[in-house]
N, C-alpha and C positions, 0 to 999 in steps of 0.2 A: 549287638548286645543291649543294644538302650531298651531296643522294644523288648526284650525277654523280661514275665514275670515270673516271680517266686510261685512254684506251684505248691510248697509246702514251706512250713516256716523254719526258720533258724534253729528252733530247738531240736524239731524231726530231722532234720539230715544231719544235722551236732551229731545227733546217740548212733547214726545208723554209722559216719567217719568214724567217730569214736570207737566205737564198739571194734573194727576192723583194723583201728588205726594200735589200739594197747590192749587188743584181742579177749578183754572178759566183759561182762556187766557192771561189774562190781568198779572197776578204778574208771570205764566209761562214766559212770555214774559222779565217782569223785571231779572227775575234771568237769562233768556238766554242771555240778551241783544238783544233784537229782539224786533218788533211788535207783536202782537196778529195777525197778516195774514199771515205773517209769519207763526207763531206758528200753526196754523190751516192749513197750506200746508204743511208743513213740518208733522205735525201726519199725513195727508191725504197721503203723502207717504211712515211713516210707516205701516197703516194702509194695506196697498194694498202692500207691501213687505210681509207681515206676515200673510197676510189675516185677520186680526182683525175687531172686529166690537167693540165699544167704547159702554157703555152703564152704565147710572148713576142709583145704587140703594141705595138707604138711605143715600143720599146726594155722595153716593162716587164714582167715575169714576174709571170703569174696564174693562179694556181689555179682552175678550173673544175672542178665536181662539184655534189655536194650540200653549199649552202651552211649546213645549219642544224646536223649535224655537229660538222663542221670549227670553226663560231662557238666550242657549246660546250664542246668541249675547249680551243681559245683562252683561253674565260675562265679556267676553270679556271686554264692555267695563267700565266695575268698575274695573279691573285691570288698564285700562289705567288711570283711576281716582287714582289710591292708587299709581302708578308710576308717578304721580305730574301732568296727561297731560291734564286733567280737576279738576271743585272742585268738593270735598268731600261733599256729601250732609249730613244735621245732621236733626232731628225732634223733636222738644223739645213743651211741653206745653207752654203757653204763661208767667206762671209764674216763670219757669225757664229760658224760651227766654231775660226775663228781669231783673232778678233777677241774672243769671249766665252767660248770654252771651250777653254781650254788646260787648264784644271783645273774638274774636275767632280766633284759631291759623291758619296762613298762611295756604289758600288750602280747607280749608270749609266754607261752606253756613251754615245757616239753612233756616227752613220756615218762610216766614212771620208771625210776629206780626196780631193775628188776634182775634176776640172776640169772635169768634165760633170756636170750638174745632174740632179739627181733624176729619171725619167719621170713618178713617178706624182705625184698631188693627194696630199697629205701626212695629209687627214683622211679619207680612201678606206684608209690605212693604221692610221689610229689607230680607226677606229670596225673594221674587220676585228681590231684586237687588234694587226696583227702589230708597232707598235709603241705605247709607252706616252706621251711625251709630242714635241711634237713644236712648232719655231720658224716659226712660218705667214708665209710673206712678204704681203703684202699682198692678192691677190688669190686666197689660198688658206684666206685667215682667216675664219670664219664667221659668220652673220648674227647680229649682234644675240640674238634673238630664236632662236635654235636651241637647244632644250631639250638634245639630247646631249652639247654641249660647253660646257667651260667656259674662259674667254680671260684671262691676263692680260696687259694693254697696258705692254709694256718699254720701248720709246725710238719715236721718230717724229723725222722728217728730214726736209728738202725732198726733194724727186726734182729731180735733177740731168741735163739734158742734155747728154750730153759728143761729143767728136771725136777722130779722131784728128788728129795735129800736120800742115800743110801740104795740109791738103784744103779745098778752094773756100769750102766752108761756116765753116772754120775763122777765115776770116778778115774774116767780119762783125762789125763794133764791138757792134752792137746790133741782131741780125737778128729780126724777128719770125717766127711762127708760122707766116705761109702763104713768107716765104724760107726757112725751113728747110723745110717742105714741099714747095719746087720743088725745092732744090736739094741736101737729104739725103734716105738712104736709109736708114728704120730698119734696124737691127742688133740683136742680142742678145747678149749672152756666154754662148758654152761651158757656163758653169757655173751659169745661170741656170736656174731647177728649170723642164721643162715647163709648167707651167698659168701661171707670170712669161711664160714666153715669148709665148704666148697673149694673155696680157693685152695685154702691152708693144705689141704689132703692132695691137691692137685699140685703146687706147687713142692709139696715137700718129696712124691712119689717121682717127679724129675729131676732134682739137685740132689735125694738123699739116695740115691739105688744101694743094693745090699750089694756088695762084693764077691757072695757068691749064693746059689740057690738058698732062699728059705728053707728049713727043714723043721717037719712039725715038733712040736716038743722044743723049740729053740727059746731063749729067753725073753726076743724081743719085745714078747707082748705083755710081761711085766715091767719094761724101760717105759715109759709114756714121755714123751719130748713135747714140747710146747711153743708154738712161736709166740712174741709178745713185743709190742713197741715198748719204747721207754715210760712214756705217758702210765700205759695198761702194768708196766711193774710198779710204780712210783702206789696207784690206787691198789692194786692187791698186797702192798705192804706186809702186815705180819700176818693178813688172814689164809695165805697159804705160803709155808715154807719151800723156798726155789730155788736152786741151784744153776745158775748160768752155764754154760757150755761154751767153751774157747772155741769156738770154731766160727767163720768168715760164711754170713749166708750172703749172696748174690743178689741184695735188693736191697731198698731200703723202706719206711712206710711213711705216706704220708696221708695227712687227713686233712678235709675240706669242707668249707660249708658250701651247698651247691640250694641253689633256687630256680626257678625257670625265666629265663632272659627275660619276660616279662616284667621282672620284678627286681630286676639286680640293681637299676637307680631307686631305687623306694629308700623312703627314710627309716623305712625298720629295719629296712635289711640293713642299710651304713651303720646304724648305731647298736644291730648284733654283730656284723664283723668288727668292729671298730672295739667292743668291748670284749670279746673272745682272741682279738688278738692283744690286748691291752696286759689281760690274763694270762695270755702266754707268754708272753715278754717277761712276765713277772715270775711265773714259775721257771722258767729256763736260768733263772739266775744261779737258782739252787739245782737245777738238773740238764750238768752240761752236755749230756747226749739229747736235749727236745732243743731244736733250733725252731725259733720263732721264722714263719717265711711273712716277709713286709713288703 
């Protein structure tokens, strides 16, 4: 890596992460301090550097060309990022954006506050580089046992199945697994990152089976059911009204900040874990279902 030179500068491959990384022009723009024309001339000369062609599927912007490239210029320049000379990019759900990062340590970003959830798989970004650390919800968190990353475990919480107020299913004192299965219809939130979304449907079509055939016309698909860690009710607060559901789900959630082993002694990473679980410590006071993990 010594001998590798930058073959374009810091601002051009900024807009072109950027752009991919919180998917508009426009908040690319915010975090570079730049315009959106900017931004859009600037990937136009990554672009034609790398030979890339940009192209959006299932909401997500990805680079296609030569992947080995584009890598190592990457690295390069997230070294200079973890050597203080740009910021530290971080990606977090919305309900930990707000719940755990109001204040973040000198040197990183995250993404914007947004009501629609992430497209991509969060470590699909941080092994491409284009970001440096990143809050893995549950089902984006890696095995065990995967040599490129490295995890630490911040808080863990029931998983919560909720309702909205006045719907059929709402109003079971103690409904089990195959009555919620007849008679709700899973849902997801808006702001729940792609590959949650994935999960959620998958895991609730094998814990929640209907007890006996679907029939059209049936109510369930005005019941909408919703999974939710402690954390994600505490932020949705009064801006949607919820009704909890007695019922015992098979799992629990937890969330992590993951980086690539690379990078897991750096002094930026200690002093964002070190301060996001300091945070959590602090809120688990008043919310005895988020146990801080130390």
């Amino acid at each position: 890596m010594a001998a590798w030179h930058r073959l374009v500068t810091v601002e051009t491959l900024e807009a072109l992460d950027l752009l991919i990384w919180v998917g508009n022009g426009i908040q690319a723009g915010e975090l570079a301090c730049c315009n959106q024309s900017t931004v859009s001339r600037r990937i136009r000369q990554a672009q034609a550097t790398f030979n890339l062609n940009l192209n959006r599927v299932n909401g997500a912007w990805r680079a296609e060309g030569e992947p080995l490239l584009i890598g190592l210029e990457r690295e390069v320049h997230q070294l200079a990022r973890f050597m203080g000379r740009q910021s530290l990019r971080l990606q977090a759900p919305i309900w930990s954006s707000e719940a755990l990062l109001r204040e973040l340590p000198a040197g990183w970003i995250r993404n914007p506050l947004s009501s629609i959830g992430s497209p991509h798989h969060c470590l699909e970004l941080l092994e491409q580089r284009v970001i440096d650390a990143c809050l893995a919800t549950l089902p984006e968190r890696p095995a065990g046992d995967d040599p490129r990353f490295a995890c630490f475990d911040l808080f863990h919480s029931p998983i919560h199945l909720v309702t909205t107020p006045n719907t059929a299913v709402s109003l079971f004192a103690h409904p089990t697994r195959e009555e919620i299965g007849s008679w709700g219809s899973i849902a997801t939130f808006p702001f729940n990152p792609r590959p949650q979304q994935l999960f959620i449907r998958s895991f609730y079509a094998h814990h929640f089976r209907r007890n006996q055939p679907h029939r059209p016309g049936r109510q369930a698909q005005t019941n909408p059911v919703y999974f939710a860690n402690s954390l994600m009710l505490k932020v949705l607060g009064d801006r949607m009204p919820l009704v909890t559901l007695d019922v015992d789900v098979p799992s629990h959630y937890v969330e992590s900040l993951v980086v690539l082993q690379e990078h897991r002694a750096t002094a930026a990473v200690a002093e964002l874990v070190e301060g996001l679980r300091r945070r959590i410590q602090h809120l688990s006071r008043f919310e005895p279902q988020l146990t801080a993990i130390v």
